[in-house]
Each structure stands twice: as C-alpha cells, then as structure tokens.
N, C-alpha and C positions, 0 to 999 in steps of 0.2 A: 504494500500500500504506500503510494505516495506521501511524503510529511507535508504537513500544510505548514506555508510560510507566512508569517503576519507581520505590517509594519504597523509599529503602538508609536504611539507621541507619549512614550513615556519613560522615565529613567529605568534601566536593565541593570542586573549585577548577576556576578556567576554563584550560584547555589540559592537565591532570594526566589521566595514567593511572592509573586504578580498578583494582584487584582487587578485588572483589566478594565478599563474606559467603558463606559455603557456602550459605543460600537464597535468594538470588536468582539466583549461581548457577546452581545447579540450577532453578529455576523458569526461568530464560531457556534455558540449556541442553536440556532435559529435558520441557518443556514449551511452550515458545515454539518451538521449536526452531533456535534465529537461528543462523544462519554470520556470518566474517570479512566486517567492512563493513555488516553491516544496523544503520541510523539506529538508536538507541534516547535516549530522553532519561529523564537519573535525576532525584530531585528527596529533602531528608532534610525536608521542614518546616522549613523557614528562612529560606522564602523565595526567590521564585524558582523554574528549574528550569533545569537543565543536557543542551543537546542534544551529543548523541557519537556514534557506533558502537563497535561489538564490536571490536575490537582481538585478542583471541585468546581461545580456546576451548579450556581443558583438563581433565582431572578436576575437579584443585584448585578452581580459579578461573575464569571469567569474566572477562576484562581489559575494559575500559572505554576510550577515548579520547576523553575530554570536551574541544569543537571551544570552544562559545558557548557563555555565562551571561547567559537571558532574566530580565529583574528584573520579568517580567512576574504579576501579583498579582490573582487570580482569586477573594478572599474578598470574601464578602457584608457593606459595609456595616452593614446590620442584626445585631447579638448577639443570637441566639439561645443561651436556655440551656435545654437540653430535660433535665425531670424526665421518666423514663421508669418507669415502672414493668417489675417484670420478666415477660417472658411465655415461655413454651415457646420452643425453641430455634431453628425456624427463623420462627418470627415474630417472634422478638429481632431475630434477625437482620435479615429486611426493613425491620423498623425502622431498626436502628442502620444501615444502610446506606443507604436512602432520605433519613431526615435527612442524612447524612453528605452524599450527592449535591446534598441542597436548600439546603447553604449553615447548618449549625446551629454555633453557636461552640462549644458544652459540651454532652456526653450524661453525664445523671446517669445509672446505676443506680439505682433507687426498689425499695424492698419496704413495702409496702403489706396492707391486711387481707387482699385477696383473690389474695395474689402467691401462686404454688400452689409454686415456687421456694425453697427454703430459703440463708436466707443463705453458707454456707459453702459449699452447691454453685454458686449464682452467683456467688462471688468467685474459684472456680475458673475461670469461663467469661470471664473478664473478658481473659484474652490475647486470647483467640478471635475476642471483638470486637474488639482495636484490628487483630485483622488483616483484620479485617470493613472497619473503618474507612480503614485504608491500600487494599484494593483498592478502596473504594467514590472514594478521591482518586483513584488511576492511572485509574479510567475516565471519570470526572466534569471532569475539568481543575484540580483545585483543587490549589494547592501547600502549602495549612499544612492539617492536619487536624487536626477538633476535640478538644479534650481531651477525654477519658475519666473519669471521676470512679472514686472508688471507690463501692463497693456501699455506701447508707446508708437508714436507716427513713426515712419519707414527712415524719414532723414534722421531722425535722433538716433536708431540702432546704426545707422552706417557714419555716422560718425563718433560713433562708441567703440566701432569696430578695431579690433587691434591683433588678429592673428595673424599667423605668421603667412596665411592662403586665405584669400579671399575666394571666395564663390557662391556667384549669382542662381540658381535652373532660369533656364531659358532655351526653348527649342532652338534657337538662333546660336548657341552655341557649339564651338568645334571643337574643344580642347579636349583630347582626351585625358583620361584621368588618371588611366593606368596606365599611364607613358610620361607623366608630369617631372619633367628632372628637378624636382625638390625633396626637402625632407620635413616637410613643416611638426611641429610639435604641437599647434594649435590652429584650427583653422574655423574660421567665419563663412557658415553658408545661411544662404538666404532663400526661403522658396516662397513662392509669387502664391494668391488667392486663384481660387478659380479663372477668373478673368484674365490671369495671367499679369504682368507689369507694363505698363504706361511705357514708351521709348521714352519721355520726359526721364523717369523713374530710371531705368535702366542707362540712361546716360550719366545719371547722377551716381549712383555705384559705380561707372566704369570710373567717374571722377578720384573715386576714394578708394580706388584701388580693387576692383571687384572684376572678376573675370569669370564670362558668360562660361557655363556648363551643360552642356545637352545631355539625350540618352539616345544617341543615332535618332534613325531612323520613325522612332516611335513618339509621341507625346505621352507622358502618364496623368493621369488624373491626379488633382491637388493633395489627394488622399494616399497617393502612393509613391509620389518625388520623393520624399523625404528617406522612405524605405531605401528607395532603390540607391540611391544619392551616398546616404551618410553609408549602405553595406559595402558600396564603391571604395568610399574612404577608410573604413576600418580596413579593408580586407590589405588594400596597400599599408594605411601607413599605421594601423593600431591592432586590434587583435583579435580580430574576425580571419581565422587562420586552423584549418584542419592541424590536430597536433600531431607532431614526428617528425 
C-alpha cells in the first residue's frame, strides 16, 4: 500500500505527537479514510519529511506519531522562476500544478494584454493555488514547494527578472533548447495567457533580455507550455534524468 504524504502548516519534531489542523484532519479522516497504525509521512516545507502513523482518530483531531526525520531533499538543482501569465481556472490550475510537479523554484502570477482575468479576481484565486501547489508536492515527492508570488503586470516580472536564461514561449521562436551552448544555474521563463503575447509585449522582453522559445512544429495549449517547456529544461540543465 502506498504511504500517504501530507503537507501540515505546522511545527514537526522527530519522535513528537501531532495533532493535526482541522484540515488535514478531516482530509485524512474523511477522505483518506486511515484507521489507528496506517504509515503516513507529514512534511511543512522545511525541509525534509517526517515518517509516522495515525496514532488516534477523533472528531477534533487527527493525532500523528512521528517515528523518523528523512533529511532527505528532492528539489531540482536548476531555479526555475516561472512568469505565468493568468489563464481560466482549471488551466491555471494544470499549470500551476505540472510546474509545481516538474521541479519550478517560483510561480509568478502574470497579467498581461490578453489575461481575460481581472486583477482583483485572480488575487482572490491565489489560496486556491498554493493548495494547488501543496497537493501537487504530497504527490510528486518534493518537500519545499515553490513560492507563490503575488499577482503582478507582465513589465514588473521582466524587470525583476535576473536569471542567468531568459525565456519567453512563443511559436515564433527558433532556438533550440537542447543545443543552447550555456550552463545557466537559474533561469526566467515566461509563458503567455491563452491569447498568447501582444508583439508590443514581446518586444518588451526581447528588450530585457528574453529570448523567444518554441516547441517546432506544434502550438501547445496555455495548459501545457509550461509542462512541456520547464521538462525541456530540467532534462538538460537540472534533474529530470533516467539514473545510471
């Protein structure tokens, strides 16, 4: 049986019993539906992760009996800091999640020309993602999840921008990726809303250093650049790599 992995917003210690947050909780409770003794391992972003079992089960609380503290560290090498632009809700979402899965250090928020999204309702939506973000760590194996930015216009993230690779998606781009004679340690990519980017827009990143990136032949949906994109860049320069 699979161990269920959970991230608590709460302080961890090796051999302490947990009482758990009314949601997670309820989500292992109520959902999970674990009895007294099933493995579970918590883990807050801090590093590490903490294997235990369920210890008891009552309305209130969730009790926790945390056994061993793995120091083990499952973040990518590579910084990734993904400008994102905002798109419809559940293609946000596969976004913010897929990155999250593929090792990205920082997901911007972007609002851009063609963000159909108004500021004040995407900064609503911005819980929604970090909980996007936490289950996309408990499935993935990753123990620190990326920072979250707040919602900001597109010229503020490109002049915040400071890796060491800039890149834009844009079908209009030729640069291959897996031929790039660099070795960046951090790099800034940017991917466009549905609508794609304004040339206004995209002349403005060429300004600050941003270079157009395509996927050939194909266009991907706003929902699936980011997959395809950051797996391009782990696999070269971070740790998306068959081992041996």
């Amino acid at each position: 049986m699979r161990q269920s992995r959970l991230f608590v917003l709460q302080d961890l210690a090796e051999g302490a019993l947990i009482a758990l947050d009314p949601a997670p909780s309820h989500y292992l409770r109520n959902v999970l539906r674990v009895t007294v003794a099933t493995p579970v391992t918590l883990f807050n972003g801090q590093g590490g992760e903490h294997l235990g079992h369920i210890a008891s089960i009552s309305k209130s609380a969730v009790g926790v009996q945390l056994r061993h503290f793995s120091n083990i560290d499952r973040t990518s090498p590579l910084t990734v800091n993904l400008g994102l632009c905002i798109t419809k809700r559940d293609a946000m979402d596969t976004a913010v999640q897929m990155a999250t899965e593929l090792g990205v250090s920082r997901i911007q928020p972007v609002l851009s020309e063609h963000t159909s999204v108004g500021r004040q309702a995407a900064a609503k939506r911005s819980s929604h993602w970090q909980q996007v973000i936490y289950s996309a760590c408990e499935q993935s194996g990753l123990n620190r999840p990326p920072t979250l930015g707040a919602v900001t216009p597109l010229d503020t993230w490109l002049a915040r921008a400071t890796g060491d690779l800039k890149l834009v998606a844009d079908p209009s781009g030729r640069v291959n990726l897996l031929t790039l004679a660099v070795t960046p340690q951090s790099i800034d990519l940017l991917i466009g809303p549905e609508g794609g980017f304004a040339e206004a827009e995209l002349a403005r990143a060429a300004h600050q250093g941003f270079i157009c990136a395509g996927l050939g032949p194909r266009i991907l949906r706003a929902a699936h650049a980011p997959a395809a994109l950051i797996s391009l860049l782990q696999a070269r320069f971070g740790d998306l790599q068959p081992f041996g």
